[in-house]
N, C-alpha and C positions, 0 to 999 in steps of 0.2 A: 573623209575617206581618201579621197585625193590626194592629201596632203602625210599622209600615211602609206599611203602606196610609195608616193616621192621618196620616205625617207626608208623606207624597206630597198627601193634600187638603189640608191645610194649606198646605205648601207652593206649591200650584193657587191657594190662594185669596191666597197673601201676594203672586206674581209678578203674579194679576190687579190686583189695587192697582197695579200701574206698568206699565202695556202698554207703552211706551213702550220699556224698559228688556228686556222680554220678547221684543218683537218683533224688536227687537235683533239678537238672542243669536239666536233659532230662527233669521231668517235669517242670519246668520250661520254658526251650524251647517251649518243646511240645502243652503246651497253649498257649505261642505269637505266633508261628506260624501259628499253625491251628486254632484261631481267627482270622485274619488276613487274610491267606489261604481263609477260609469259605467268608469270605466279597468280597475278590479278587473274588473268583468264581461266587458271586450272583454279583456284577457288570460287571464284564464280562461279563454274561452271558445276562445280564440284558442291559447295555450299551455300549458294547464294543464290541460283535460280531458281527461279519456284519451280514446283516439280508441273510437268505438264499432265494434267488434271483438273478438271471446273471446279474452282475454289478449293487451291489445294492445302491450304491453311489449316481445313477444317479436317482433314486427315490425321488420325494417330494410329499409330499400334499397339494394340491389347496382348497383354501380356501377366509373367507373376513373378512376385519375389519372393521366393519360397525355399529357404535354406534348408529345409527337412527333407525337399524331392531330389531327386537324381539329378547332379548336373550338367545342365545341357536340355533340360527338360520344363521347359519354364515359358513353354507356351499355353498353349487351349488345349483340352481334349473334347470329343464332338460331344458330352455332357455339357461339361460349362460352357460352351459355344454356345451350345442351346438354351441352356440357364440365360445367358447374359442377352442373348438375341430377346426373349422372351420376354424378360422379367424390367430390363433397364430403363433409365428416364432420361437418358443422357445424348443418346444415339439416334440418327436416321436411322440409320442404317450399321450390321457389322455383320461382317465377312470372314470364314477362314482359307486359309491358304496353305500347301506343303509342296516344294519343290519335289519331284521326281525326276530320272532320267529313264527316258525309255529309245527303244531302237525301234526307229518306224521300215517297216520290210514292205510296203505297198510297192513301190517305183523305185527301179534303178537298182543300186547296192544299198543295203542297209545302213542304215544313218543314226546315231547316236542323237538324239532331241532332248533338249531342257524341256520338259514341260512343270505345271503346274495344275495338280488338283486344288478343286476351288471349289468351297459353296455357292449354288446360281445369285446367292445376292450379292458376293464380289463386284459384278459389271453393275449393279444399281451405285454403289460406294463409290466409284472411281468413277461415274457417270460417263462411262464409252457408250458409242454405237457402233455397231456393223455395218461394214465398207460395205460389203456383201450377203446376205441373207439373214439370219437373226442371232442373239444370244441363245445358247445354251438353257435351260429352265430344268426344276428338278424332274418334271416328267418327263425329260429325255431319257432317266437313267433309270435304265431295267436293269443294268447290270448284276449277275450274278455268280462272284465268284467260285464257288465251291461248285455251279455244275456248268461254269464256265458257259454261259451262254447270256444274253443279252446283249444292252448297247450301254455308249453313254455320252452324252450331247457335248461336243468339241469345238472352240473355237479358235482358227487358225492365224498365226500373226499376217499381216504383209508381206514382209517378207520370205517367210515358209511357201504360202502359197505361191508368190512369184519364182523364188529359185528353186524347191522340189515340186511344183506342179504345173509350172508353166503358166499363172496365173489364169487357170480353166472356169471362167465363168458357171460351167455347171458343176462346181468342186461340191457344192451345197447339196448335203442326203447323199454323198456319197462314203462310203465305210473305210475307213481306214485301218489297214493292217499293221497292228503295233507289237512288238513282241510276238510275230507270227501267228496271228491271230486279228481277225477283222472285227475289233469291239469296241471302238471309235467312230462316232458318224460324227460331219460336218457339218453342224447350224448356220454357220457362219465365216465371214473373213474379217478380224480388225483392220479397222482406220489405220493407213501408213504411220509409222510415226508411233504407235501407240505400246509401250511394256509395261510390262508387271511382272514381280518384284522389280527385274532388270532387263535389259534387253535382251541375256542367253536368252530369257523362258521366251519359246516358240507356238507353245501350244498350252490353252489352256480348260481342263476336262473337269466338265461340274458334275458333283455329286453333293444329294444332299445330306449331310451328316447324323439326320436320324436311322440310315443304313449303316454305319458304323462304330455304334454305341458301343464302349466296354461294359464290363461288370462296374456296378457301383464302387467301389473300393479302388478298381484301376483307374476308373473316372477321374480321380482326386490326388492317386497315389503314383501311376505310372505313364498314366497314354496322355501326355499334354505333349502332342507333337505340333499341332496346328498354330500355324501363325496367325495373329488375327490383326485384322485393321477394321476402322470406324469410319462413319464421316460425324463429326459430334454438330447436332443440332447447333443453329444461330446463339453466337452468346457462350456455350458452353464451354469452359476451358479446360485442357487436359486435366490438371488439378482436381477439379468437380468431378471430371467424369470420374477417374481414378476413387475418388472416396462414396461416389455411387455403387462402383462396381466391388468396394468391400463392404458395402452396405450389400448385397447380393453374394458374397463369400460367407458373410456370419450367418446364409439363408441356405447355405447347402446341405447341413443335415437334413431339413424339409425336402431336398429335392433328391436328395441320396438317403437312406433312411439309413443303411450302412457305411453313412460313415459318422461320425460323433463332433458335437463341437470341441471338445477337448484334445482331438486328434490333429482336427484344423488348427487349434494352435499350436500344438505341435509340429508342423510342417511351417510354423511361420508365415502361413499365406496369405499374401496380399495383391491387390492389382497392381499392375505399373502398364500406365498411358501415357506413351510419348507422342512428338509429334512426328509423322511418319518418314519424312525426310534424315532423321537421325540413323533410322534403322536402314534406309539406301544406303546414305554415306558412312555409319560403319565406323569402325576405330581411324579413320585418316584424317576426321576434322584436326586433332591437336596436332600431327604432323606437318597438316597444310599452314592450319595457322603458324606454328613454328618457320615455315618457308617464307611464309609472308614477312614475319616481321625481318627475317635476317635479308628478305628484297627491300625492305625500307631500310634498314643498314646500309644496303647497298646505295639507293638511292641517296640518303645523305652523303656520303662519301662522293659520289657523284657531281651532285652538289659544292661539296666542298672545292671538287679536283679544278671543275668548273670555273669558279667563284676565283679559285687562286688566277687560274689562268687570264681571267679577264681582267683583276686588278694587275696583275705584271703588266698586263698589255698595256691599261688604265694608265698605269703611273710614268711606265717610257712615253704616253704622247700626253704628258701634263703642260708641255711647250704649246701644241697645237692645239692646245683646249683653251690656253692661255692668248694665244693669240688672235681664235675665234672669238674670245669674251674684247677682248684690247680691240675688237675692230664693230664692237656693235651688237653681238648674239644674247638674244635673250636667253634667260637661265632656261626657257620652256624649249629653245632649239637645242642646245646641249645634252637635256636630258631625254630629247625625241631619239637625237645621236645616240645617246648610249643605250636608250631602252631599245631603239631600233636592231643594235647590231645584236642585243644578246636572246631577243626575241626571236630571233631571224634564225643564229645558229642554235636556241633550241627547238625552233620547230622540225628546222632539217634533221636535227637529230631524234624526236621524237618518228619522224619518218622511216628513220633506220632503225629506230628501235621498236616501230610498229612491224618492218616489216623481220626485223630478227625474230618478235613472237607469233608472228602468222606462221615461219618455215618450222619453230621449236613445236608448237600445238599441231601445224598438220601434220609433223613426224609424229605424233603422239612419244613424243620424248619418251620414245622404245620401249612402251607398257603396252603391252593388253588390253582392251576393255575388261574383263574379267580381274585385272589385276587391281584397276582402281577405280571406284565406282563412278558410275556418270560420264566416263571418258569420253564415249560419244557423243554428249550435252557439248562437250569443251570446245569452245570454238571464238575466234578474233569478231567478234558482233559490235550493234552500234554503241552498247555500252562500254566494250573495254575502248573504242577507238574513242567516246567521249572522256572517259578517263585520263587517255594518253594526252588529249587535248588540254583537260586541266591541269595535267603536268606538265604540260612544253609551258602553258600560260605561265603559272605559277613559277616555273622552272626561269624563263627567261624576265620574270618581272622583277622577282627577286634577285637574281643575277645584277642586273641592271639596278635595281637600286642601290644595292652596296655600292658599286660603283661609282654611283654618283654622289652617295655619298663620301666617298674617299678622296674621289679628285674636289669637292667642296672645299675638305678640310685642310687639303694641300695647297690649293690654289685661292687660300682666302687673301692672301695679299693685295698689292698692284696687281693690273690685270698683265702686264710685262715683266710679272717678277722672276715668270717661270721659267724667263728667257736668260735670266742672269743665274738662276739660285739650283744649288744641286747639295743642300746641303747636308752633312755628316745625320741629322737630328730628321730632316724630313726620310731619310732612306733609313735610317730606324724604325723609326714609325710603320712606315708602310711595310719593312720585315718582318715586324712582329703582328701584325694579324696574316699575314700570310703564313709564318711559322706556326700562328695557333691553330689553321685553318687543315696544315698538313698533320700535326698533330691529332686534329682532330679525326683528319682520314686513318690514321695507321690505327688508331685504338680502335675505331670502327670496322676496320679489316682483322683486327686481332680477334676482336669478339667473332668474326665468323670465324677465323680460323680454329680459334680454337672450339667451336661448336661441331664443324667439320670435321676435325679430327676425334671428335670425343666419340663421331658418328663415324668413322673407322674403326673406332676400335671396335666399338659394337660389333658392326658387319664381319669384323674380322673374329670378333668373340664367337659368333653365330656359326661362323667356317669354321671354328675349331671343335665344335661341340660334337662329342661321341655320339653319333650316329647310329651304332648299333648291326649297320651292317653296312655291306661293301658298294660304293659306287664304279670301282673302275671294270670298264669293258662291259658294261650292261643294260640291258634296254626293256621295256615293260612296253606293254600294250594292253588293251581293253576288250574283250572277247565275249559278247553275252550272243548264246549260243539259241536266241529266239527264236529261231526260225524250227526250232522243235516244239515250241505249243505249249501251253500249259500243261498236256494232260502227258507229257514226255516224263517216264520213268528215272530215277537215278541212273540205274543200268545204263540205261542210251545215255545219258548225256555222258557218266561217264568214261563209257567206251569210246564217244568221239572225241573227248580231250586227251585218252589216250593212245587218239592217233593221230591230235595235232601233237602232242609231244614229241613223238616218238618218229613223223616225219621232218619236225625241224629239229632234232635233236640229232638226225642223219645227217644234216651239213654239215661242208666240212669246216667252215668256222666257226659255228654253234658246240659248245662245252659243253652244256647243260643246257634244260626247260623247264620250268616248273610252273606252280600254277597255287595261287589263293584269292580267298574272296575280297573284294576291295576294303572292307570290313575293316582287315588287319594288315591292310599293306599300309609299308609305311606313309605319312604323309599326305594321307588321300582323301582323310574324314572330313576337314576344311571343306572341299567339294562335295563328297557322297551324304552328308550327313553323320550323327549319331544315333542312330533309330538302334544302333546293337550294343546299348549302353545300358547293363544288367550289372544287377546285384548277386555278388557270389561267398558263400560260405560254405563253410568245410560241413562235412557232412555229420550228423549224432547232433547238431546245434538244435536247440529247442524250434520247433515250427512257428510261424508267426512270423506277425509284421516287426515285432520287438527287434529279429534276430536277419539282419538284412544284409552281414556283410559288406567290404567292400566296392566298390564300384568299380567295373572292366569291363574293357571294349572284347563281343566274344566278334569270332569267322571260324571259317575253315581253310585247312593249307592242307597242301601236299606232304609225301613224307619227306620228301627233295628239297622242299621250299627253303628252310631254312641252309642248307649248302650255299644254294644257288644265292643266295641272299646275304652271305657270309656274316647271317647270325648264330652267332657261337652257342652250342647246348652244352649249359655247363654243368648237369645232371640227368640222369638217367638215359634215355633216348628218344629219338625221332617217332613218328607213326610205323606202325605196322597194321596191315589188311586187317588183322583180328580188332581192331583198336574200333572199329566200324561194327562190329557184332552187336545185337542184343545181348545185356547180360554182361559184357563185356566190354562196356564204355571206355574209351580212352581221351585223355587233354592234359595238354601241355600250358604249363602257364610261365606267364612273363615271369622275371625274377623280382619285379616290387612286389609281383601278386602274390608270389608266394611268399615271401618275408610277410606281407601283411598279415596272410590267412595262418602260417603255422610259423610264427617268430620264433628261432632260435633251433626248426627242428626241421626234420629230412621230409619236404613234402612226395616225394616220388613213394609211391605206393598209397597215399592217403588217397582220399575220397571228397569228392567236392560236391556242392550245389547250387543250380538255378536259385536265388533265394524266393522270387516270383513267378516261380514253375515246378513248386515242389511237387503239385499235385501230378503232374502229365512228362516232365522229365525225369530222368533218371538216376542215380545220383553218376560220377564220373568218376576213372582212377587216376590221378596223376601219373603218367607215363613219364614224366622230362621238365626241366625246367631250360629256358632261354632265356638269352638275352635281354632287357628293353630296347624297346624301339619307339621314336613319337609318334602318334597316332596321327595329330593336325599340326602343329607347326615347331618349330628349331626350340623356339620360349621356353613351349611348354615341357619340354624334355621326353624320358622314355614314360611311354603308357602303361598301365594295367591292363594284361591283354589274356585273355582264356584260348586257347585252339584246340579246333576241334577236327578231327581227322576226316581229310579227303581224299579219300582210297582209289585210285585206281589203277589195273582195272582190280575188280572186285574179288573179294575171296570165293571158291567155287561154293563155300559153306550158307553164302550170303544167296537169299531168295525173296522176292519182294523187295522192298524200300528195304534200307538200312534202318539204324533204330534213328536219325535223326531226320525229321522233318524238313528236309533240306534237297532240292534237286539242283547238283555245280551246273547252272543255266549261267550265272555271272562271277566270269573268272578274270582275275588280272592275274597276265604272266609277266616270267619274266627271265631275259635269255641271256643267260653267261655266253663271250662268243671270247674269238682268239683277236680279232682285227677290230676296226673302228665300228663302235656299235650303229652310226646315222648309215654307213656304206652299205652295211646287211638288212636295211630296211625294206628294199626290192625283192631281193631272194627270199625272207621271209613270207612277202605277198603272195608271192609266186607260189611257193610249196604250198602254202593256207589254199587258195582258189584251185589249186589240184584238188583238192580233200572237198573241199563245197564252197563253191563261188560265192553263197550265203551268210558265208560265214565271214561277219565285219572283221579287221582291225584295228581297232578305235583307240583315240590318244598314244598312239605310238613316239616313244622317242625316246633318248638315255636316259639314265636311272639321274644322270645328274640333275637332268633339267625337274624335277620334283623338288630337289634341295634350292635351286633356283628359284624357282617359284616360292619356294616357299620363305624366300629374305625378298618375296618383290617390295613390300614395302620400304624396310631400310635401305635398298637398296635404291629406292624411287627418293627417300628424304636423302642419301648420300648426295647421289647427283644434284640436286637442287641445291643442297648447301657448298657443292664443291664448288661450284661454279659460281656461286655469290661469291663466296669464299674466295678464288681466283681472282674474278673480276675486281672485287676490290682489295685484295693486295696489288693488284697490276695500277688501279690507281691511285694508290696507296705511294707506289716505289716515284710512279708520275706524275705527281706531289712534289714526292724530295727531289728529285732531277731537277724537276721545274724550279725549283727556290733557289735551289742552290747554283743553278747555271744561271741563273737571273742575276744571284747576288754577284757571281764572277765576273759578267759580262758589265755592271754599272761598279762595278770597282776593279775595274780595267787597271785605272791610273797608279791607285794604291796599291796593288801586286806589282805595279809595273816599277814604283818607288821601292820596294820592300827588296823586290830583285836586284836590282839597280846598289842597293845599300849592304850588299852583302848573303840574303835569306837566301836559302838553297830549295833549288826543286821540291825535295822532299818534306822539307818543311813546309811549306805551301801546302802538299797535297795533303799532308796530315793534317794540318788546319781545317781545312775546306770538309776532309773526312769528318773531323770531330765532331764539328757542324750539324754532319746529317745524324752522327751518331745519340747527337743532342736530342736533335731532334724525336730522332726513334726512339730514345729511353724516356721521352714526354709522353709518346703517344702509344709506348707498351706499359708507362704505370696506369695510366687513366684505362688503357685496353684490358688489360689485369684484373683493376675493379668493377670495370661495366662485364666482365667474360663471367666470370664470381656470381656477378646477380644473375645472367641471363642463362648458366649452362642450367641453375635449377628449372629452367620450364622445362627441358628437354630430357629432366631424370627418368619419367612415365615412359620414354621410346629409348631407355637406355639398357642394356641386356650385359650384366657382369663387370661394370664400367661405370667409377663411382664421376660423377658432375664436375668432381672438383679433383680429379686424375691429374696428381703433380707431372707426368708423365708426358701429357697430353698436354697438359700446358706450356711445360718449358720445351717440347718440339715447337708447338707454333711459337712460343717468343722466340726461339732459336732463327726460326725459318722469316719468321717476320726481321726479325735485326742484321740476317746478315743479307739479305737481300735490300733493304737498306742501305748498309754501306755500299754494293754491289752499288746502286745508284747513286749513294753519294761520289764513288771514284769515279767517274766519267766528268762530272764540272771539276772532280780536281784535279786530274790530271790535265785539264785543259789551265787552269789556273796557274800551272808551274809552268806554261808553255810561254806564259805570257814574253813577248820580244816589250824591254822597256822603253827602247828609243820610241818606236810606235806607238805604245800605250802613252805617255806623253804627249808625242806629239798632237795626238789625235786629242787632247784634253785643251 
């Protein structure tokens, strides 16, 4: 140890002699590292940490694959919940789950909450306790919808109770008012620290699912909204359980007597058990792994830029290594020297590139938790800093040994050969593995580049994509209007929306307001769910399950809604008050929807239907046909969308409810204005809290930031790849510089001959150019064919942009080559400068 420390100061004091040469290398390092580092961390954190849960191995999520249901519809319904809880051989324990958002109105201003209804065996499966007071159980829940009276046992996260309640030790048996309405009591407070599904869900309210049983037939065909998770008994593996729980599928005519085995095979239905971790992290595992390998890209490049640098250095002190050996040094001191000095500068640099991914990960590299799952798991811990450790080892061990072995090869002479011989054959040698070595950088930088760019265009594909309606000068907000009660008439609510309209439609920035149900705004399903994903056919179709129609997302709009929204009607008209009548049904549908439902023919005056509400809806007249618009993200394109009219205020004809089932309690609006939509954010508050301080505005901000969100992912793989991307072209160009000032500077003498004999400036510097040029069209054909194999991983996240984009590839070789030369002319211009008397002399 002693004797290792010795050659570590030593080696400190020989590297500060040439800062220059030092600085180098550490940044160098410093950036493959902690690029690298930063990626390690967000997949780690992301896909590699166990979820925090007592044996979280043994968690899956229950689920169906069932090409005959509704898409989107491929969870549990509280039937087969209960089947599989009942009947299975596989499971401890299983649990269902359904996200909600509700607006809790106890304290303060109303507050928009993730929560999560839960079956009470949830907290048995995920094995929590309560910080404070107890779990939820199903006899908490008296609830009773329909005469709106009871409770229902609530458990509150950490965090909820600390920032809306002041963390009140006696929060426990007290009733929480949720949707204007106190029919929430408090069991309990989770363990700091503890979520489910994710960190939004705040609150989570158990009910047991034999309260909300469908009809048999919807059991199997329609209501699989419920997410389900297991803990599978010791031993059992998702595999097993999955073919247990179709061993309990072919058992559901017995336990539905309406429904038929031959139905069930016609829906296709089967279980799918994964392990639960899949279903947190979500479609980003292949993006992150994509990150990852293009940071090990990076890292070898790294590597390489490294490796060149330390043999340049290597081979100018082949005199002083030579003269160390001519006076006595064992080969074991020599190779302490060189493993010392390159160990040294990469620990320094793994330093800096530990701490470049501590500042990248605490910035949460400008995502949301919402945007990418686990965000807040992600963090610099003992493992990635162990990591970094076996990459500084590895990094400076390897360093170090090329090295030694290069000055071996050169110095296998006299041990004073080194002191006479400089000759034409050994400074070949040691070019051409450093020439291979840059090479090998620039094709390494090429492949990311061109993955980078292929991931532009995407992004940019994704901006170009018709929309459907107008983002400029726009803003939306979230408005659920709870604090009227369940037992709150159509009438009222819609009289108070229409005199939020109508008082912020009086600014004078404000052009318009309008208002629909989050349902059919664009963009919005991602978050809200698909709960209003129905089968629609035209009306006179034979009844039955045979005759199902299309699939469309239904809501309700204003008659304004679509103005404001600059979705074009490109048949019939907008709502009118009668459209809301009994008897006198009105809806407008998307334009896929109607091409599907009446191909070829004029749907405006025809007649539509619920296909799974023949019995109690009513049929509907086509008033209009619009636009598409995407209902969940840019991909997926415009939706099949049904609208159904939101009147108000009301016609004076209209008495009691309207004919639909429906009281506007949750509206998104949204405000055409003249000025900057974020500046009108205040004055909007302002006029709302005249009208009733009660009344939230929730997720407020421009219409843009929806289309934002909704590229966070490629927009989160752009960044990651640009910057790989960057960094190793940057060391890529500092490769070629580095060779080629080398080669200039140890053939001093022979530029200085060449001059001297006649060769002109410029020829020099075209020499020296061709050089690098060489070099670069080495290391763009190998980059060509390694870019070739690797764009296909990245086809799956690619959106109207083919892998192999001749387009995209000749910009990066373009960008990769002239940037290149760009480095090669700095040693060549210095090469035509050469003064020959001096260079001479100095030989």
């Amino acid at each position: 140890m002693v004797r290792m420390f010795e050659e570590l100061r030593l080696a400190a004091r020989r590297l500060a002699r040439e800062p220059g040469f030092t600085c180098t290398v550490i940044l160098t390092m410093g950036v493959g590292i902690g690029t690298i580092a930063t990626v390690f961390t967000l997949v780690y954190g992301v896909l590699l940490r166990p979820l925090s849960y007592p044996e979280p191995h043994r968690l899956v999520s229950v689920g169906h694959v069932a090409p005959g249901i509704d898409p989107g519809r491929d969870g549990l319904s509280a039937g087969i919940y209960l089947h599989y809880r009942d009947e299975n051989r596989v499971f401890d324990a299983i649990a269902g789950y359904q996200r909600v958002s509700f607006t809790f109105t106890d304290v303060g201003r109303p507050e928009r909450i993730e929560t999560a209804l839960v079956t009470p065996e949830l907290f048995s499966v995920l094995g929590v306790e309560p910080r404070l007071g107890r779990l939820p159980t199903a006899e908490d829940d008296t609830h009773d919808v329909a005469a709106l009276t009871g409770t229902i046992g609530t458990l509150l996260s950490h965090d909820l109770w600390v920032e809306r309640y002041d963390a009140d030790p006696g929060i426990v048996g007290r009733a929480l008012e949720i949707d204007g309405r106190p029919w929430a009591i408090v069991t309990g407070v989770a363990p700091e620290g503890f979520s489910f599904p994710d960190p939004q869900v705040e609150a989570w309210l158990a009910t047991p699912q034999e309260r909300v049983l469908w009809s048999d037939r919807a059991e199997v065909r329609r209501a699989m909204l419920l997410n389900g998770v297991a803990r599978l008994r010791p031993g059992v593996t998702p595999e097993q359980a999955a073919a247990d729980l179709d061993r309990l599928v072919s058992l559901l005519p017995e336990a539905f007597p309406d429904v038929t085995a031959e139905e069930i095979d016609a829906l296709g239905l089967r279980a799918r058990v994964r392990p639960f971790k899949e279903v947190i992290v979500g479609d980003v595992r292949l993006p992150l792994l994509v990150v990852l390998a293009s940071a090990g890209f990076l890292l070898l490049v790294t590597w390489a830029n490294a490796t060149n640098l330390l043999l340049m250095r290597a081979h100018a002190r082949r005199t002083e290594i030579g003269i160390t050996r001519a006076l006595g040094a064992a080969e074991r001191d020599v190779s302490a020297r060189l493993l010392s000095e390159s160990l040294l500068l990469a620990a320094i640099g793994g330093a800096l590139g530990l701490g470049i991914a501590a500042a990248a990960v605490g910035s949460g590299l400008g995502f949301a938790p919402r945007q990418l799952p686990r965000l807040d798991e992600v963090g610099v811990d003992a493992v990635v800093v162990a990591v970094v450790a076996a990459l500084v080892l590895v990094s400076g061990t390897l360093m170090g040994a090329i090295c030694l072995v290069s000055n071996r090869r050169s110095l296998a002479g006299p041990a004073l050969s080194a002191l006479r011989s400089r000759s034409a054959t050994e400074h070949r040698d040691g070019q051409k593995g450093r020439r291979a070595l840059v090479a090998v950088q620039l094709a390494l930088a090429l492949t990311l580049l061109v993955g980078s760019t292929l991931m532009a265009r995407t992004f940019w594909e994704l901006q170009q994509v018709d929309l459907g309606f107008d983002l400029d000068e726009r803003l939306t907000f979230y408005m659920p209007m709870t604090h009227l009660g369940l037992e709150a008439t159509h009438q009222e609510a819609a009289a108070l929306h229409a005199e939020v309209m109508g008082r912020l439609s009086a600014l004078p920035a404000v052009n318009g307001v309008e208002a629909a149900t989050a349902s059919v705004f664009p963009l919005t399903l991602t978050e809200y769910g698909r709960e209003n994903l129905t089968a629609i056919t035209a009306s006179g179709s034979a009844a039955g399950d045979d005759v199902r129609g299309p699939l469309a997302e239904y809501g309700y709009a204003t008659p304004g809604y679509f103005r404001e929204m600059g979705i074009p009607v490109l048949a019939g008209r907008t709502f009118r008050s009668a459209d809301a009548l009994p008897g006198a049904a009105g809806a407008i549908l998307s334009a896929s929807l109607a091409r599907d439902l009446f191909p070829g023919g004029d749907p405006v005056g025809q007649s539509v239907e619920f296909a799974d509400f023949r019995s109690f809806w009513p049929s509907l007249t086509v008033v209009g046909v619009v636009g598409d618009v995407p209902a969940t993200t840019l991909r997926d394109g415009g939706s099949r969308t049904i609208y159904l009219p939101h009147v108000h205020p009301l016609a004076p004809e209209v008495s009691g409810e309207t004919l639909y089932p429906y009281t506007p309690r949750f509206e998104k609006y949204v405000v055409r204005t003249s000025t900057d939509p974020a500046a009108l954010i205040p004055a909007l508050r302002r006029t709302v809290d005249t009208i009733d301080p009660r009344l939230p505005m929730l997720d407020i901000a421009p219409l843009e930031t929806l289309v934002a969100e909704a590229t966070s992912q490629e927009r989160f793989m752009l960044r990651l790849l640009l910057v790989s991307a960057a960094a190793a072209l940057f060391l890529g160009i500092v490769g070629v510089y580095g060779v080629l000032a080398y080669a200039v500077r140890r053939r001093g003498a022979e530029l200085g001959i060449r001059l001297a004999l006649g060769a002109t400036p410029g020829r020099l510097r075209r020499q020296v150019v061709a050089e690098g040029a060489t070099l670069s069209i080495a290391g763009i054909v190998v980059g060509l064919a390694a870019s070739l194999a690797s764009s296909r991983l990245i086809e799956a996240l690619l959106f109207e942009t083919s892998p192999t984009d001749p387009l995209m590839f000749a910009g990066a070789t373009l960008l990769l080559f002239v940037t290149a030369l760009a480095a090669s002319y700095l040693p060549a211009r210095r090469a035509s400068r050469v003064d020959p008397a001096i260079a001479l002399r100095s030989e």
